[in-house]
C-alpha positions in Angstrom: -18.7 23.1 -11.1 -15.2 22.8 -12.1 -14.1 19.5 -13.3 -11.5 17.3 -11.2 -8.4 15.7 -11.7 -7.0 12.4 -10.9 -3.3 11.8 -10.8 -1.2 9.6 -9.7 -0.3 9.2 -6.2 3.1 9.7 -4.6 4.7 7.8 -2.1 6.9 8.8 0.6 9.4 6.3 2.5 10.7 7.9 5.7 9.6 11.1 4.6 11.4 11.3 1.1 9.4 11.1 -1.8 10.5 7.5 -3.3 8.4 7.5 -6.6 4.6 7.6 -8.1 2.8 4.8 -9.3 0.8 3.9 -11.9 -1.4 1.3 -10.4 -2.1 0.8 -6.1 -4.3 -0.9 -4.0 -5.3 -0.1 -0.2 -7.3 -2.9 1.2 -8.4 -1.9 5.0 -10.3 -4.8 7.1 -11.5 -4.0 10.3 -10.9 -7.5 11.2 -14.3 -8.2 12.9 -15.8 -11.2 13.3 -19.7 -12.1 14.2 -20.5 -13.3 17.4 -23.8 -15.7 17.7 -25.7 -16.2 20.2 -27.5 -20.0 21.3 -30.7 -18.6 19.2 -28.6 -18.8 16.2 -29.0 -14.9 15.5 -25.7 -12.5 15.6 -25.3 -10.6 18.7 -22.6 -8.3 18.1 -19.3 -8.3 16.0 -15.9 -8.4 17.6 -13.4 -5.9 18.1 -10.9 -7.0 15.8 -7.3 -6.0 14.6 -7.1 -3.5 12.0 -5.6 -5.0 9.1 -4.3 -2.9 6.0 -2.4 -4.4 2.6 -0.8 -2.2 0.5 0.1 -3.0 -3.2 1.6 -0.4 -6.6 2.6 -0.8 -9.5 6.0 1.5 -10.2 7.8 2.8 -13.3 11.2 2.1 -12.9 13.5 4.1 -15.0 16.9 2.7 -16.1 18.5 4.5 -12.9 16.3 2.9 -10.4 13.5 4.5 -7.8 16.2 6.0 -5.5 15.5 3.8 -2.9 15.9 -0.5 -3.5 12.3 -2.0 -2.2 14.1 -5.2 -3.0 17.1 -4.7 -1.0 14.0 -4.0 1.6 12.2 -7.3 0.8 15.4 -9.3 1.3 16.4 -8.0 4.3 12.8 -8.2 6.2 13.1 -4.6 6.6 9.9 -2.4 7.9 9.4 1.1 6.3 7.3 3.9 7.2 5.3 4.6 4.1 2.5 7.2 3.2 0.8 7.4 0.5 -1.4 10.4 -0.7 -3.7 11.1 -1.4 -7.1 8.8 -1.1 -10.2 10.7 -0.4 -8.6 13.7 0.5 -6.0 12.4 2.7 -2.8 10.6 3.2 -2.5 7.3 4.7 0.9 6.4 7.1 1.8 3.2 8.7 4.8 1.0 9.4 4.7 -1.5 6.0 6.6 -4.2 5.7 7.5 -5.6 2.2 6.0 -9.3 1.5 6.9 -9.8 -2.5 8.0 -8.1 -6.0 7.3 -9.0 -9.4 8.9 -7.3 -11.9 8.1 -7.2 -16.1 9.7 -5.7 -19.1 8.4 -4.7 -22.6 11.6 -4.6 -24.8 9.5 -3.4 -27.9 8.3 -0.2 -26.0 11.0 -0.3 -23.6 9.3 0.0 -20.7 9.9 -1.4 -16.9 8.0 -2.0 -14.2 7.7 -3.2 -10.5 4.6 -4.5 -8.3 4.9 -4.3 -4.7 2.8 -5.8 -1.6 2.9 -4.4 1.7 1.5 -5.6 5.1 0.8 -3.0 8.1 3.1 -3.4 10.9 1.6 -1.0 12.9 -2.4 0.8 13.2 -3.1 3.0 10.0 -3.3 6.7 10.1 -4.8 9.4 8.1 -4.0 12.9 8.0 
């Protein structure tokens, strides 16, 4: 058995490859709820709305990412993002930016950018 390799995911905006980051989060919720019955036992769960959230940390080098997720943030804009590859597959919806924080290290010289995302639209895996 050959030993296996984790590295850093990629993510794609519109199809273009827009960076790879160090540090991500995919948080899926079915968005069920329990329903009871009058003999105080669960009955079923709902059919709820799919929720996903969507967060990475980025390196940003002195020239930028090649694409401005802040000028995105500011003007409410919703991107198609995918991001490969979690358990063998990559994950596409519509994501809309909802906040940025950036930090700096002078003494290393190092920059980088955290990003949150909220689904617009169902998820997909391919």
């Amino acid at each position: 058995m050959s030993d296996y390799q984790i590295r850093s995911a990629s993510v794609f905006v519109g199809g273009l490859k827009m960076g790879t980051f160090t540090d991500g989060n995919l948080s899926i919720k079915s968005g069920d709820e329990p329903n009871f019955g009058d003999n105080a036992g669960t009955i079923t769960y709902s059919d709820g709305v799919i929720q996903a959230t969507f967060s990475a940390d980025f390196f940003e080098p002195v020239q930028g990412l090649g694409f401005d997720l802040d000028a995105a943030l500011l003007t409410k804009t919703i991107l198609n993002i995918s991001v490969g590859l979690i358990n063998g597959k990559i994950y596409n919806s519509d994501w809309r930016p909802l906040d940025s924080d950036h930090t700096f290290t002078i003494k290393s010289g190092e920059s980088k950018g955290k990003y949150n995302f909220g689904s617009t639209t169902p998820l997909t895996r391919t």
